[in-house]
C-alpha positions in Angstrom: -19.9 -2.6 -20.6 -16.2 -1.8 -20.4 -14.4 -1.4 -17.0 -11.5 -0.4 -15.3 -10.7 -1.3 -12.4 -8.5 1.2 -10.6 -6.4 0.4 -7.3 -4.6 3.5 -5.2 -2.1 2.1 -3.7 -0.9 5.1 -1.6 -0.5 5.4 2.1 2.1 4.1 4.8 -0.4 2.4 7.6 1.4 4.5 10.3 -1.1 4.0 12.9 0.1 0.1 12.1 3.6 0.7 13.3 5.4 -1.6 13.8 4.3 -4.4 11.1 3.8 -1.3 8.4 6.4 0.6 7.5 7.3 3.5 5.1 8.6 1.0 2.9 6.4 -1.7 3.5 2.8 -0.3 4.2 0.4 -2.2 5.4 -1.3 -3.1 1.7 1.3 -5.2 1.2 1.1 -7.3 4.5 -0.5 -10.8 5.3 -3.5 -9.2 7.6 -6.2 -11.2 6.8 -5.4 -14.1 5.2 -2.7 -15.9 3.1 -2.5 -13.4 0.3 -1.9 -9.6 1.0 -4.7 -6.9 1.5 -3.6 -5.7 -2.6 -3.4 -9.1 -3.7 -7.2 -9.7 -2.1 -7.8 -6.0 -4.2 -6.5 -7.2 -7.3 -8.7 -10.6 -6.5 -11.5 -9.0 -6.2 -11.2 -6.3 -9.3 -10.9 -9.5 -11.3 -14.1 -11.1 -10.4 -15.8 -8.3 -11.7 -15.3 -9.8 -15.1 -18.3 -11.2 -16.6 -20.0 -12.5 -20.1 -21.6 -8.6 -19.3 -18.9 -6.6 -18.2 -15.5 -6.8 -19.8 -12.0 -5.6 -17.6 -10.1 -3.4 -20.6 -7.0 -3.5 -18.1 -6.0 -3.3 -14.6 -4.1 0.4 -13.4 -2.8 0.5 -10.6 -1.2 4.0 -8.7 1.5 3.5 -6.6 4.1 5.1 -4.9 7.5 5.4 -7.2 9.5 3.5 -3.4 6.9 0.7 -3.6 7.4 -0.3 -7.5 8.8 -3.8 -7.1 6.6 -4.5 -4.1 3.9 -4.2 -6.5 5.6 -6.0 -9.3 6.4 -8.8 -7.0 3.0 -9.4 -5.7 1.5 -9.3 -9.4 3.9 -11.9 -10.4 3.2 -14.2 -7.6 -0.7 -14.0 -8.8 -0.3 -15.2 -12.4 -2.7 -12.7 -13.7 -3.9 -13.2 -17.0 -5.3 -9.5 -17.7 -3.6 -6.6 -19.1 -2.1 -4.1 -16.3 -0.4 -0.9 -16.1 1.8 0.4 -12.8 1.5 4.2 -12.5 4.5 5.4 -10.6 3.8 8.3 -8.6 6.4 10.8 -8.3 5.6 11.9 -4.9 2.5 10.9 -2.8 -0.4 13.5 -3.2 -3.0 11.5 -1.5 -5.7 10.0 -3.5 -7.4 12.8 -6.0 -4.7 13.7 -8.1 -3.8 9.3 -7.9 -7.3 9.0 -9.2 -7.0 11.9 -11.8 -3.8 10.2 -13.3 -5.8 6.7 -13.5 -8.7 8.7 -15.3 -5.9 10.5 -17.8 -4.8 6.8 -18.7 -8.1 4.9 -18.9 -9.4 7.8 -21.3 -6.7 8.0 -23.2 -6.8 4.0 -24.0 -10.4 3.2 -23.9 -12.6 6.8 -24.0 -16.0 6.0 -22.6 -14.5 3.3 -19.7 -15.8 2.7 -16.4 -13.6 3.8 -13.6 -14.2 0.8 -10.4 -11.7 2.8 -8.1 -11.0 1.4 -4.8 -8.4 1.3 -1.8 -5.8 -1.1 -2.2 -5.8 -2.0 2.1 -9.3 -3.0 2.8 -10.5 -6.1 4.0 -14.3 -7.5 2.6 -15.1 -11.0 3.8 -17.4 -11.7 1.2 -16.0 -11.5 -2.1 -19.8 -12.7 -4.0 -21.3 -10.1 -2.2 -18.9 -7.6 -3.0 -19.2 -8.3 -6.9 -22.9 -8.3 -6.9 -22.9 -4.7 -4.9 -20.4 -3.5 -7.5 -22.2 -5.1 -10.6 -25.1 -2.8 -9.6 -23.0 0.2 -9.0 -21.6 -0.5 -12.2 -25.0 -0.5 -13.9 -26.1 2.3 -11.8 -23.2 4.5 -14.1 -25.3 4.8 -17.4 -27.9 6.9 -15.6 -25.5 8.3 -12.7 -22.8 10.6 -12.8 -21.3 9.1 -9.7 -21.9 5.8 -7.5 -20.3 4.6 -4.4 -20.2 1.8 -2.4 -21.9 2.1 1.4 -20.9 0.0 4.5 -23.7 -0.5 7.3 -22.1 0.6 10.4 -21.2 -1.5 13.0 -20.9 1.5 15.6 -20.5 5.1 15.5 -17.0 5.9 15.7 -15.2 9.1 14.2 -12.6 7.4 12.6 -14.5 6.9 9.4 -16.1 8.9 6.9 -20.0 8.7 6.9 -22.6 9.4 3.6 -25.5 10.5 4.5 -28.5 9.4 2.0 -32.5 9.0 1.2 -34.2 6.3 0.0 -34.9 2.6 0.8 -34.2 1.6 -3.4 -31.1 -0.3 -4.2 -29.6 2.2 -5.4 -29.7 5.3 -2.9 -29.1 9.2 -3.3 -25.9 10.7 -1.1 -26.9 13.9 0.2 -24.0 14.5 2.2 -20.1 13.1 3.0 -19.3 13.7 6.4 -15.4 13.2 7.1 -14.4 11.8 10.2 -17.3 13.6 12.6 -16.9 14.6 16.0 -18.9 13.6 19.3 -21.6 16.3 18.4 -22.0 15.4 14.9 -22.1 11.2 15.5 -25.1 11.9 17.3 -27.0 14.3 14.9 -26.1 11.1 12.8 -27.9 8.3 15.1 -30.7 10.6 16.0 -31.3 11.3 12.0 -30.5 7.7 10.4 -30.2 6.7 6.9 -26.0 6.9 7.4 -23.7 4.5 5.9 -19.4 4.2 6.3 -17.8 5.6 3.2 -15.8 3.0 1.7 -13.8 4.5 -0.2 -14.8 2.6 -3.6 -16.4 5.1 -6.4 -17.5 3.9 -9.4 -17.7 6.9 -12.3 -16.7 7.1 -16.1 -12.9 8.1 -17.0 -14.3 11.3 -18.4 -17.0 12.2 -15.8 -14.1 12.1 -13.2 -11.8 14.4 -15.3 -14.4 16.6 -15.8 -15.3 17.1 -12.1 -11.6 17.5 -11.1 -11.4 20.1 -13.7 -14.9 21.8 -12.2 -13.9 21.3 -8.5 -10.3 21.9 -8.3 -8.9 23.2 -11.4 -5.0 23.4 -10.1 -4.9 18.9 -9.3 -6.4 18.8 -12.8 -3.9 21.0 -14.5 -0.6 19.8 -12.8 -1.8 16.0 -13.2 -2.9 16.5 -17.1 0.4 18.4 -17.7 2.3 15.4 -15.7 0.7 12.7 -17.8 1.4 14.5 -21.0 5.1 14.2 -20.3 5.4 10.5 -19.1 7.7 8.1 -19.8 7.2 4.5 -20.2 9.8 2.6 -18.5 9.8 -1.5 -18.6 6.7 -1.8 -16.9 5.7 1.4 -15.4 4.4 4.6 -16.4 5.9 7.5 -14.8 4.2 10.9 -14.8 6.5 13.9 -15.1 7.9 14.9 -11.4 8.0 18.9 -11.8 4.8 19.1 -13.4 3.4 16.5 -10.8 4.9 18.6 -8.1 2.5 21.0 -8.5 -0.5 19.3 -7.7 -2.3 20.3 -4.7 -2.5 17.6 -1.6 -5.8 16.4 -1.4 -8.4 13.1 -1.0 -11.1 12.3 -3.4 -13.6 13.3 -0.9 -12.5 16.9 0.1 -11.1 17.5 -3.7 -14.4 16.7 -5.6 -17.2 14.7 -4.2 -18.0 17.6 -0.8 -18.1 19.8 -3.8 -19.6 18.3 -6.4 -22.6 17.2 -3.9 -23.0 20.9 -3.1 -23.1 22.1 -7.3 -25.8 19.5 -8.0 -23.6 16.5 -9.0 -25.7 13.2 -8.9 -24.0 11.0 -6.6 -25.6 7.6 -5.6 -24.8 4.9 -2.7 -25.3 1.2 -3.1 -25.0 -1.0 0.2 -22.4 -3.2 0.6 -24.0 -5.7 3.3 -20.5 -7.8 4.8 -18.0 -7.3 7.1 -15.6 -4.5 5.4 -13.1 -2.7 7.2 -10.2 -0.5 6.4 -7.6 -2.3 8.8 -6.7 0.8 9.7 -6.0 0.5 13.7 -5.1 -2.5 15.8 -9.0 -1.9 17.0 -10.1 -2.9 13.3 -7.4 -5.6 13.1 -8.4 -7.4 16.5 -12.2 -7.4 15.2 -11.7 -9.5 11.7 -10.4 -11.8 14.2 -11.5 -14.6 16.4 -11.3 -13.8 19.9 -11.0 -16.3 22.3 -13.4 -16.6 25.6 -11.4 -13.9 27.4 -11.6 -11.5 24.6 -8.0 -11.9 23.5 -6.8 -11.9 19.4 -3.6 -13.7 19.5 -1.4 -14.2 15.9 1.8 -16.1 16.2 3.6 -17.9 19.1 1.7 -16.8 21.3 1.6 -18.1 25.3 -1.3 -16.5 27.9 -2.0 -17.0 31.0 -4.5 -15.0 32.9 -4.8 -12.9 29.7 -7.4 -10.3 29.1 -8.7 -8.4 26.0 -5.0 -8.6 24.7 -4.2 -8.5 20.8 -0.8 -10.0 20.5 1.2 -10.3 17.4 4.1 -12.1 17.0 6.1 -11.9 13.8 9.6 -13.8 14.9 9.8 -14.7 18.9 8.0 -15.8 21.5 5.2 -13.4 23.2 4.2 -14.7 26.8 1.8 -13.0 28.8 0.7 -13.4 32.5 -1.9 -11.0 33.8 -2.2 -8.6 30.7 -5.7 -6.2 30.1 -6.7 -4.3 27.9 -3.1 -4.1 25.8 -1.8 -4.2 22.7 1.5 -6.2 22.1 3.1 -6.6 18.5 6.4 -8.1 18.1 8.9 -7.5 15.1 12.9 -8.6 14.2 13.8 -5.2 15.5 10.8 -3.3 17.2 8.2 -3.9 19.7 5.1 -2.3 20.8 3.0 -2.1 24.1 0.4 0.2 24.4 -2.9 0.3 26.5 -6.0 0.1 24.3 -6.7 3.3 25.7 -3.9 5.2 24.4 -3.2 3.1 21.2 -5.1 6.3 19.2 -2.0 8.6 20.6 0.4 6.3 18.5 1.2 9.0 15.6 2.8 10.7 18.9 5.1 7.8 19.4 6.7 8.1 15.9 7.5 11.9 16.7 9.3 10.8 19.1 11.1 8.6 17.5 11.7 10.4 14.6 13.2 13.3 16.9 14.8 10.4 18.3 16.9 9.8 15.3 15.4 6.2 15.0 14.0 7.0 11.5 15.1 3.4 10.4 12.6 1.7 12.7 9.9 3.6 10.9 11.0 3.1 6.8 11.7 -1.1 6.4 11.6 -3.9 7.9 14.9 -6.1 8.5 14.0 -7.7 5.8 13.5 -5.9 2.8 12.6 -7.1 -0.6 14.0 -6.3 -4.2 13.5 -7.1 -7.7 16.8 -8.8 -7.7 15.5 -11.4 -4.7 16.0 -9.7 -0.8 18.5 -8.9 1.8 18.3 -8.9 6.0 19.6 -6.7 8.3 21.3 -9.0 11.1 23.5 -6.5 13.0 23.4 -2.7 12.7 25.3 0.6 14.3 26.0 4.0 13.1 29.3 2.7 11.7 28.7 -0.5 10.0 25.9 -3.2 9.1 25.7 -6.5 8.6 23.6 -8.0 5.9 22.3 -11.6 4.5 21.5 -11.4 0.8 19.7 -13.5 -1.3 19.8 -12.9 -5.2 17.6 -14.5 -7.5 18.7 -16.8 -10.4 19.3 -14.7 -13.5 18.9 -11.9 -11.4 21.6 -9.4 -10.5 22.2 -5.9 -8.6 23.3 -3.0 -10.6 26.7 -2.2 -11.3 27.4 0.7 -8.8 29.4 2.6 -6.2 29.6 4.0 -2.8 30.8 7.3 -1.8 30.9 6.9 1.6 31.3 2.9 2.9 33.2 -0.2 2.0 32.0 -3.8 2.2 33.1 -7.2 2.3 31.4 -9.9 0.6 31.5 -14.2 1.7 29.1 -16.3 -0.8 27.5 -18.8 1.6 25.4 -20.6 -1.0 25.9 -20.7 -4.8 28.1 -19.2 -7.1 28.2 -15.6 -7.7 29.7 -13.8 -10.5 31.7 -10.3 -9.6 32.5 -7.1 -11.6 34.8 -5.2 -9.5 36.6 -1.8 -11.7 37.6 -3.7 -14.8 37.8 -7.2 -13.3 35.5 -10.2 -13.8 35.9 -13.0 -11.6 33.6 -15.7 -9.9 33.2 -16.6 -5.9 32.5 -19.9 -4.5 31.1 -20.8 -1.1 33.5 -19.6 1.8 35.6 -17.4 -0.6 34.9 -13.6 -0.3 36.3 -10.2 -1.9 36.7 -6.7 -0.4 34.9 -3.4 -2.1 36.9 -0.3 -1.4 34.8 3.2 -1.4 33.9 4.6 -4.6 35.1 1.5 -6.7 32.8 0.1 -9.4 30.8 -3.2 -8.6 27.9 -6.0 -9.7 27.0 -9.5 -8.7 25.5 -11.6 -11.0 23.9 -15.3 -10.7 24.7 -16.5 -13.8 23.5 -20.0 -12.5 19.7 -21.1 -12.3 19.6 -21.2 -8.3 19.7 -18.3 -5.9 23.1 -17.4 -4.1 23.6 -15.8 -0.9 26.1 -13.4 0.4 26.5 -12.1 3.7 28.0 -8.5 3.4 29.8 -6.3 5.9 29.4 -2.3 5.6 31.7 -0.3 7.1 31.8 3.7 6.7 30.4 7.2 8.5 27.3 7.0 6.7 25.4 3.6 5.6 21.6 5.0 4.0 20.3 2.9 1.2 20.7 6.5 -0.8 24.5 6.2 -0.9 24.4 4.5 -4.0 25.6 5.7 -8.0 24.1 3.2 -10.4 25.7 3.1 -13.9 23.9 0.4 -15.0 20.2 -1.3 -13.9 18.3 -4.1 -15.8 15.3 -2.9 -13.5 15.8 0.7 -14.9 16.2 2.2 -11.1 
């Protein structure tokens, strides 16, 4: 049988503000473990592979801002099968990601196996996770749909349930339930036989399209028009943005599967029996972890006395607590968070306020901010200049470019770093810098076969990552 595997890689992890940002959502975080939660996806998609089931290649759908975070993380993996980056124009939540996958896996290999999953879920057992899916996987040639089923640990409204008869292996879904309320959680314990949707369905390319095409007829239209007018640039395919545009907003769930259970679809459920969890709250953080005897999850340099039931995360200083209960503490290089437990599922609130706030920045990177050129750190910031340490790769380079509305200064610290500035070519040592005026023509290349690193000074009315004209890009930006 042929597969393939399919990771949606969408969502920002706002209710993980501050360690996940716009820019750097939470799939692409350290959470649980040493590797990221889409490294431990892209793990696990390969140990599907066996002497039975063959991987024809790897798609993954990501937003067109996170490109290089994916790229990067690939790279670091060494992965030997073949892969292909869709590039989202615009984030139209997980249907129309799933459609596009489904366009691209038919197109290639007609007749292929869709194993769609999540890209920020944590499953502590990876052996148990293959075998569930290798059933599931079976399960297709006389299914139309399977998913994968969670036992609950509790009854909490946060997840999506599936509701199902049977005692078999594989189990008939007679109903999705998304996110119930109080009422409907308890209709759920009184009446059993309810599982956690996991978000992982396992369906052929073509079964997909043509339940997209039954269900919601305007997703499949805009996304099969997109697809036909792609481009394929270096390693990523991107749909057409107008045609894209016009996609309806919706989740696999509420798109197809509500529906399709309701016109007679045949959708099954297979068990997954580990720990899963969609990391989706500092709740569902806090219990992957070990607690210690008073309850508290500490990560980092962290100090306690006195503690209670206290999750504290440290990502650069010190935390030290004395007398905490029942709170949440997460440190970053530039925010920090303290809630009560009891509040924490008001945090969506919190970034209003801070986007009415004009603190939008807090919310879209980190100081640090990687790119496919190496990475650069925020050290000092106001509404009138920034100050930033940049590392850049060897062989690497930024793209040649202006600014319309700030100058900068550049001092190499480390290395040697070749400068186009207008119609001039020049190299800088250590301690020797140069001066960019507004709207003149620059580049930095390392030319040499260790990184460089250049602290630069911004100075102007307006300093957004936007305010900046390429002319030329080796990483087709």
């Amino acid at each position: 049988m042929k597969i393939t595997p399919v990771i949606l890689c969408g969502g920002v992890g706002s209710r993980l503000w501050p360690l996940s940002r716009e820019g750097y959502p939470k799939q692409f975080l350290k959470l649980a473990g040493e590797i990221t939660l889409f490294q431990q996806c892209i793990k696990r998609a390969i140990a599907l592979q066996s002497s039975e089931i063959i991987i024809t290649e790897i798609i993954i759908v990501t937003n067109e801002e996170h490109r290089f975070l994916v790229q990067n993380q690939l790279q670091e993996m060494d992965i030997n099968l073949p892969k292909r980056i869709i590039l989202e124009p615009m984030s139209k939540n997980t249907a129309p990601a799933l459609t596009l996958a489904a366009l691209a896996a038919e197109e290639k290999y007609p007749g292929s196996i869709l194993v769609s999953t999540p890209s920020d879920q944590y499953i502590s057992d990876l052996d148990i996770y293959v075998h569930a899916t290798h059933i599931a996987i079976r399960a297709t040639l006389c299914e139309s749909v399977v998913t994968i089923g969670v036992k609950p640990r509790e009854l909490i409204s946060e997840f999506g349930y599936l509701q199902y008869n049977g005692n078999d292996t594989v189990k008939d879904v007679i109903n999705f339930i998304e996110k119930p309320d109080t009422t409907k959680l308890q209709t759920l314990a009184e009446e059993g036989n309810y599982a956690w949707n996991s978000g992982i369905f396992i369906l052929k390319a073509e079964t997909w399209l043509k339940l997209i095409k039954n269900t919601n007829v305007d997703i499949y239209k805009a996304v099969r028009d997109s697809w036909e007018k792609k481009k394929i640039d270096f390693f990523f395919s991107r749909p057409s943005k107008d045609d894209f545009n016009q996609s309806p907003c919706d989740s696999i769930d509420y798109a197809v599967m509500e529906k399709a259970k309701a016109l007679g679809t045949k959708i099954s459920l297979v068990m997954l029996n580990t720990d899963w969890s969609d990391l989706g709250t500092f709740k569902a953080l806090a219990e992957i972890e070990k607690k210690d005897e008073n309850g508290n999850v500490f990560i980092g340099d962290v100090e306690a006395h006195q503690a209670m039931n206290t999750l504290a995360i440290a990502s650069k200083k010190n935390i030290s607590l004395l007398g905490t209960d029942n709170l949440i503490v997460v440190e970053t290089a530039d925010a920090v968070l303290v809630a009560n437990n009891k509040n924490i599922k008001s945090i969506k609130e919190l970034i209003k306020i801070l986007k009415k706030k004009k603190k939008t920045y807090l919310l879209q990177e980190h100081v640090k901010v990687e790119r496919p050129w190496g990475w650069y750190e925020t050290i000092d910031a106001s509404n009138i200049h920034k100050v930033k340490h940049i590392l850049i790769n060897a062989g690497a380079s930024i793209s040649l470019q202006y600014h319309k509305c700030r100058s900068e200064h550049w001092i190499v610290i480390k290395g040697i770093a070749s400068v186009t500035q207008d119609n001039n070519n020049f190299d800088l040592r250590e301690n020797e810098s140069t001066y960019i005026k507004k709207n003149q023509v620059h580049m930095i290349k390392n030319n040499t076969r260790r990184p460089i690193e250049i602290i630069e000074i911004q100075s102007g009315d307006y300093l957004g990552e936007d305010d900046i004209v390429r002319l030329e890009d080796k990483y087709g930006r």
